[in-house]
C-alpha positions as CSV (number, residue, x, y, z in Angstrom):
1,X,14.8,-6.5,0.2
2,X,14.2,-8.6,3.2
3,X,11.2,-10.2,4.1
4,X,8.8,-7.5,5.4
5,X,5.0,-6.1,5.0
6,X,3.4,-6.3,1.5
7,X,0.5,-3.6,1.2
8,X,-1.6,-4.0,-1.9
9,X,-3.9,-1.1,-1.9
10,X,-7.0,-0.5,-4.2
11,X,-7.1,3.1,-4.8
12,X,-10.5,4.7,-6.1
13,X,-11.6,7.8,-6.3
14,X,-13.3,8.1,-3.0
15,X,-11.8,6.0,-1.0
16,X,-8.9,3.4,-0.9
17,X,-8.4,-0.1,0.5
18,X,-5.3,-1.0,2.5
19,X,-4.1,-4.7,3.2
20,X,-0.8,-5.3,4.8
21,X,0.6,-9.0,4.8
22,X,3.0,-10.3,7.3
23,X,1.9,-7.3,10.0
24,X,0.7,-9.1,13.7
25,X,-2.5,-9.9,13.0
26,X,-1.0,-11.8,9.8
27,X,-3.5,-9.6,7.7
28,X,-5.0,-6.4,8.9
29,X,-7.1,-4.2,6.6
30,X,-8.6,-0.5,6.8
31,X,-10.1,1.9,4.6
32,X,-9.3,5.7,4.3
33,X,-10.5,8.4,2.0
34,X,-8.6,9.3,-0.9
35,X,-7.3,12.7,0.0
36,X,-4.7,14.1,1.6
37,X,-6.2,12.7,4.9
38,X,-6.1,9.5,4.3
39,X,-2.4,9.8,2.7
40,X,-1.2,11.1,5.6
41,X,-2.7,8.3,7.5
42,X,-1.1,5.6,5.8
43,X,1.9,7.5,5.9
44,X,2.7,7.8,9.3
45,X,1.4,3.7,9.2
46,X,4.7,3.5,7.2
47,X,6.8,5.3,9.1
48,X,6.2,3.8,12.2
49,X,7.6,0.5,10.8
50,X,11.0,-1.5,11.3
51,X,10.2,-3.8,8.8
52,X,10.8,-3.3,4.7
53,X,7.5,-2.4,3.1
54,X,6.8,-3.6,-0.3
55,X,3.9,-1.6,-2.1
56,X,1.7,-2.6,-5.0
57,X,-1.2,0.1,-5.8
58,X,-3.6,-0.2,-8.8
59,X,-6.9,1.7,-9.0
60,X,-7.6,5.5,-10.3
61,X,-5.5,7.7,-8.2
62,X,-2.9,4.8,-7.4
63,X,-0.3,7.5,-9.2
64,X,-1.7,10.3,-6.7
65,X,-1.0,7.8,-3.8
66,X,1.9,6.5,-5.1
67,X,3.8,9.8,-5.1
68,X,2.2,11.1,-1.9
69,X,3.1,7.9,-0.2
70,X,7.0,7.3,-2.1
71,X,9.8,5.1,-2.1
72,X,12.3,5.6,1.1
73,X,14.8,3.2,2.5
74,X,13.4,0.3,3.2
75,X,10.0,0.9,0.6
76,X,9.2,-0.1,-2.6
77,X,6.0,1.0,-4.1
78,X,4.9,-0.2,-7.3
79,X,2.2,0.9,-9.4
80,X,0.2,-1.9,-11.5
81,X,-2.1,-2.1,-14.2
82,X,-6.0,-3.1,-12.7
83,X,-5.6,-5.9,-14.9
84,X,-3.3,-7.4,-12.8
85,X,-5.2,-7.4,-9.7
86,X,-8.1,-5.3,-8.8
87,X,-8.3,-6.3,-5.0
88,X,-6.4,-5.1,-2.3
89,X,-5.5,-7.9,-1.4
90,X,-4.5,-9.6,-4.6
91,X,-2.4,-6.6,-4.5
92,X,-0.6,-7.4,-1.6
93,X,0.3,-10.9,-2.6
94,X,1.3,-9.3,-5.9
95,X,3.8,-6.9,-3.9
96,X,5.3,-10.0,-1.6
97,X,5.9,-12.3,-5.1
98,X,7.5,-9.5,-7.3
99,X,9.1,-7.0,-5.3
């Protein structure tokens, strides 16, 4: 995939963290809640992008999000073990180095 976004996002039960990587500002972040709302949200975010996405989630309803949210042409979304990386953030990164 070439280079694109990377969105790590921290998915809890109430709410769920969004950082995007390589977006103008360099790193933007938001929070939604974690319902069909805030799915939505994020998914007309993705849509609305010419770039590849690359997608790391981790958190209790990062499955939820995942398949709300799904792979499409040009998005990858991966779903990793909190042990890997809790933050958002560290997510992110995680997405740009193994996706």
């Amino acid at each position: 995939m070439n280079a694109g976004l990377s969105v790590g996002v921290a998915a809890g039960r109430e709410q769920f963290e969004v950082v995007v990587l390589g977006a103008t500002p360099p790193v933007c972040s938001a929070r939604f809640p974690s319902n069909a709302i805030g799915w939505a949200a994020v998914r007309g975010f993705l849509a609305s992008q010419r770039l590849p996405v690359r997608m790391a989630v981790a958190g209790v309803a990062a499955l939820g999000f995942a398949l709300a949210v799904g792979n499409a042409n040009d998005r990858r979304v991966l779903i990793v073990s909190p042990t890997v990386a809790k933050s958002a953030l560290k997510l992110a990164v995680h997405a740009r180095n193994s996706l």
